[in-house]
N, C-alpha and C positions, 0 to 999 in steps of 0.2 A: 394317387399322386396329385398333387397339387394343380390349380388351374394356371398357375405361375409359369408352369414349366418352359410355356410357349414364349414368353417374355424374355428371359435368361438368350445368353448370343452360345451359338454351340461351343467357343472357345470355353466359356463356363462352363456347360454341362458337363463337357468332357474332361474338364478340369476337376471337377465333380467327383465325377467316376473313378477318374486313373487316380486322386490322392485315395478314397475309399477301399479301391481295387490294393495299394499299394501297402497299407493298412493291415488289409487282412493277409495279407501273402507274408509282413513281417512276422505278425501274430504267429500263421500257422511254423513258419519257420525257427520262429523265438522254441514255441512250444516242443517241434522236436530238436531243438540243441540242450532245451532243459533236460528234457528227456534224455538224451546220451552222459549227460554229469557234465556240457562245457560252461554250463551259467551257475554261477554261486549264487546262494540266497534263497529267492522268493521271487515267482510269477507272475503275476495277475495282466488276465488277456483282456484286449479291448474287443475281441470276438464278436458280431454282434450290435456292435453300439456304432461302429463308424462313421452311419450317419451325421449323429451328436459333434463330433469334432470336426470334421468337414465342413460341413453347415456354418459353424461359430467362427472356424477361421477362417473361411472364405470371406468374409466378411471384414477383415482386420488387417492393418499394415504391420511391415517388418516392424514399427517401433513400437506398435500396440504389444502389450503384455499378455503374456496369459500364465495364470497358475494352478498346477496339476495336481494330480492325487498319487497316489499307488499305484492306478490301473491306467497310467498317464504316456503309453508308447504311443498313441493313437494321437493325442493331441499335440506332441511332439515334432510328428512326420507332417498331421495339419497345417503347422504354422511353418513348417519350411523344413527341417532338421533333415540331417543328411544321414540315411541309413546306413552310409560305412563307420560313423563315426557313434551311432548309437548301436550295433553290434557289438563294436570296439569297446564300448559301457559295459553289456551287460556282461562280456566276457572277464571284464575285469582287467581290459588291457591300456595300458598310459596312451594312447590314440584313440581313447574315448571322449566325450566329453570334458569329462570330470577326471580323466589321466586314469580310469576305472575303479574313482574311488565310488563314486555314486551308486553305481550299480542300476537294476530296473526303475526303484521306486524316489531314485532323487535323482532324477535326470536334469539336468540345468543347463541350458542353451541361451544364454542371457543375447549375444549378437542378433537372437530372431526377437529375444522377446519372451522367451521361455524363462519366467523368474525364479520358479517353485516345485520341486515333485516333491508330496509329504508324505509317509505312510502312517502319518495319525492322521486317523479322520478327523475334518474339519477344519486342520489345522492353516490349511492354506485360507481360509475364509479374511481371519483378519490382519493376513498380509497381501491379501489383493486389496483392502480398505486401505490399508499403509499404502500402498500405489497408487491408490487415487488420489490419498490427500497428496501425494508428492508432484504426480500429476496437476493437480490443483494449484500447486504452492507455484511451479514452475509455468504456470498457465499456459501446458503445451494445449494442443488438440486428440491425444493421445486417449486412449481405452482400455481397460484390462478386462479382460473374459477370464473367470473364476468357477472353474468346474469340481463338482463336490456330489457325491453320492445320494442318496435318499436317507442312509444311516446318519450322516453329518446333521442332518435340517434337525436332528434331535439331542444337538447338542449345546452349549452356552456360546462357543465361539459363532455359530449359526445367525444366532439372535442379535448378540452383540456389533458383529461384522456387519450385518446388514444392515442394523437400528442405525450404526454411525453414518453409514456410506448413506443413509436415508435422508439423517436430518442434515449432513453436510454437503451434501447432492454432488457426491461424488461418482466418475464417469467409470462403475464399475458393471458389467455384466454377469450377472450371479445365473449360471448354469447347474442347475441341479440334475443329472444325469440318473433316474429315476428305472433303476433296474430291476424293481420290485425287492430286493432281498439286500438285508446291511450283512455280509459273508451267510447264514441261513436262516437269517430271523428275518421273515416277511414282513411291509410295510405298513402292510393290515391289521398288524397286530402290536402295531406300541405306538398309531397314532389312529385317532378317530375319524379324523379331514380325510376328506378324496383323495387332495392332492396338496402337495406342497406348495403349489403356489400359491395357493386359497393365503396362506400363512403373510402374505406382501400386502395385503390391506391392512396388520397391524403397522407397518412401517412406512405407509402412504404414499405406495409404491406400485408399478403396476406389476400385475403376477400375470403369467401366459405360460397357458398349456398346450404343449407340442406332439405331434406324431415323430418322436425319436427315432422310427427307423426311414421316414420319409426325408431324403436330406435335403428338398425344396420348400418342405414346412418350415424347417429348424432355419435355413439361410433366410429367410423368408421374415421369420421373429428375430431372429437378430440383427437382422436389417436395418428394422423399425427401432430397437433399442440400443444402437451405437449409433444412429442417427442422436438421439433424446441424448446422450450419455455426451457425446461431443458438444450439442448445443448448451452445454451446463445445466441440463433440466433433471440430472441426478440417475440412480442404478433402476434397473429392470431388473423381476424375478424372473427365470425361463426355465419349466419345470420339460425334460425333455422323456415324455415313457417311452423308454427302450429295455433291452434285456440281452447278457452277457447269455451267449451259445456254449461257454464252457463254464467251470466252474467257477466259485469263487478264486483261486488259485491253482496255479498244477499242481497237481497229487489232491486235488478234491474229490473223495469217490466219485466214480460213475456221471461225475461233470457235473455234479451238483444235485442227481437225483435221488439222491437219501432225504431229501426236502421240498424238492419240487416234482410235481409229477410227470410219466413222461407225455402225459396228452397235452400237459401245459408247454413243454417243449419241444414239442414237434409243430405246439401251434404257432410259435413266434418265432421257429424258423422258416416257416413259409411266408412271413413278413421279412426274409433275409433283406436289408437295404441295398445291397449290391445286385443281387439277382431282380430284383421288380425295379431295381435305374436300370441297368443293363437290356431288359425288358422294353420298358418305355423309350430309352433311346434308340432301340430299335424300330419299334412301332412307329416312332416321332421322325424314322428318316433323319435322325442328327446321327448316326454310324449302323455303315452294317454289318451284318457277322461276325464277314472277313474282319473289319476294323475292330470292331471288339476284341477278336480273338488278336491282333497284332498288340496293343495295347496290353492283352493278359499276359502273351510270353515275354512283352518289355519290362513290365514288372518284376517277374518271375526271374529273367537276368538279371536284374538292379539288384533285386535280392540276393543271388547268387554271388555278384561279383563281391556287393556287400559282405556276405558271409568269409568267403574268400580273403579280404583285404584284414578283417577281425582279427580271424584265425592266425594271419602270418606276423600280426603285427607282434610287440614285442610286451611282456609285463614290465609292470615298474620294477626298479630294483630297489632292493631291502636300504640302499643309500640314501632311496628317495622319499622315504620315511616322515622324513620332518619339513619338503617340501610344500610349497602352496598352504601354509597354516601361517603365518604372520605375516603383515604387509612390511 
């Protein structure tokens, strides 16, 4: 864990904790309502990563931006979102979001800041650039954090989004969320570099590599570069190595281990981010047990009530078909 840790005031840490805590308990929850047939579509859990988004948005105000992927429930709750109302999403019911047209993987909370969930890789890349320059244009003080896979960085919009945000020093945070595997093709095998971020020295940019399941590392680098990103001194790479605990989506055999081995996944669940903070804050005397454990089952109701308020609400009607499509 970081030397940091002691600096941080406990309202942060613990604010830390409980958004990371609250994360995963949507996650496991999401995973079994899939499981029963209440969620139309497609899965993809943040299992695993929640350091990554905690970290990044601890860091950013209501008006700051952030744009998401497919695997984007976790940065979502990060930035503020209200878990009755992203239940309400994935169910598919008008008290979602998006009135449940979005669904998991285009979740859109614009009131926090939430601008983007895409489920083409990459694709959010060069519309978090489109945010800066508008940012720019409006000469707020404002930020966008842009979270994108390992699979994305080997794409054109990759190169291009960031070449721009580079040379027009625009105030974007490019988060690469570095799970080792683009759905089962390892990272090791269709790029020769270490790491992704090596790749920020072609666009004369600084590139930082993070311990993605330590969420005092990650708040820690995006600290430094929303600091640079406000002062108009232009974007940061922040390659963050974490690793998704479930599959690449639900219904991926055996959680992903038709490609991964299981010694490799038992290794990086003993790096859980929640259990070694949970840990440390105990050690650290910032909460004990007992407080941990009140914290779990506050979650745990949030969640429930959550799921509850989803469930009763109501679907759109077949009337409302042609609504929210023209202004």
């Amino acid at each position: 864990m970081s030397d940091d840790f002691e600096r941080l005031s406990k309202k942060t840490l613990v604010d830390l904790y409980t958004k990371m805590l609250k994360i995963r308990k949507f996650e496991e929850k999401t995973a079994e309502l899939f499981a029963k047939g209440f969620i139309p579509g497609l899965v993809h859990l943040y299992i695993g990563e929640e350091a990554v988004a905690v970290g990044v948005c601890a860091n950013l105000r209501n008006e700051d931006y952030v744009v998401s992927t497919h695997r984007g429930h976790g940065h979502s709750i990060a930035k503020g979102g209200d878990v009755k109302r992203m239940f309400a999403e994935l169910l598919g019911k008008k008290t979602g979001y998006s009135k449940g047209r979005g669904g998991s993987m285009h979740m859109v909370i614009p009131e926090i800041g939430v601008m983007c969930s895409s489920g083409i890789v990459g694709a959010g890349i060069p519309i978090a650039t489109g945010l800066g320059l508008a940012i720019d244009v409006k000469q707020t003080d404002q930020v966008v954090a842009c979270f994108f896979g390992d699979g994305a960085s080997n794409t054109g919009t990759f190169h291009e989004g960031i070449n721009m945000a580079a040379a027009w020093k625009l105030p974007v945070i490019f988060v690469c969320e570095n799970n080792l595997y683009a759905i089962s093709v390892p990272f090791k095998k269709v790029a020769l570099i270490k790491n992704v971020a090596d790749r920020a020295v072609a666009y004369g940019i600084p590139g930082v590599v993070v311990d993605g399941m330590d969420v005092i590392a990650v708040y820690k680098a995006v600290k430094k570069a929303v600091k640079r990103a406000r002062e108009g001194k232009g974007p940061t790479l922040i390659e963050c190595k974490t690793y998704r605990f479930r599959g690449h989506y639900e219904g991926d055999p055996k959680k992903g281990a038709t490609y991964r081995s299981e010694a490799e996944m038992s290794d990086w669940e003993k790096k859980c981010p929640i259990a070694n903070f949970k840990t440390k804050l105990i050690e650290k005397s910032v909460l004990t047990e007992s407080e941990a454990e009140d914290i779990i089952q506050k979650c745990i109701k949030e969640i429930e009530d959550a799921v509850e308020f989803a469930m009763e609400s109501p679907y759109p009607s077949p009337e409302e078909i042609l609504e929210n499509l023209f202004v």
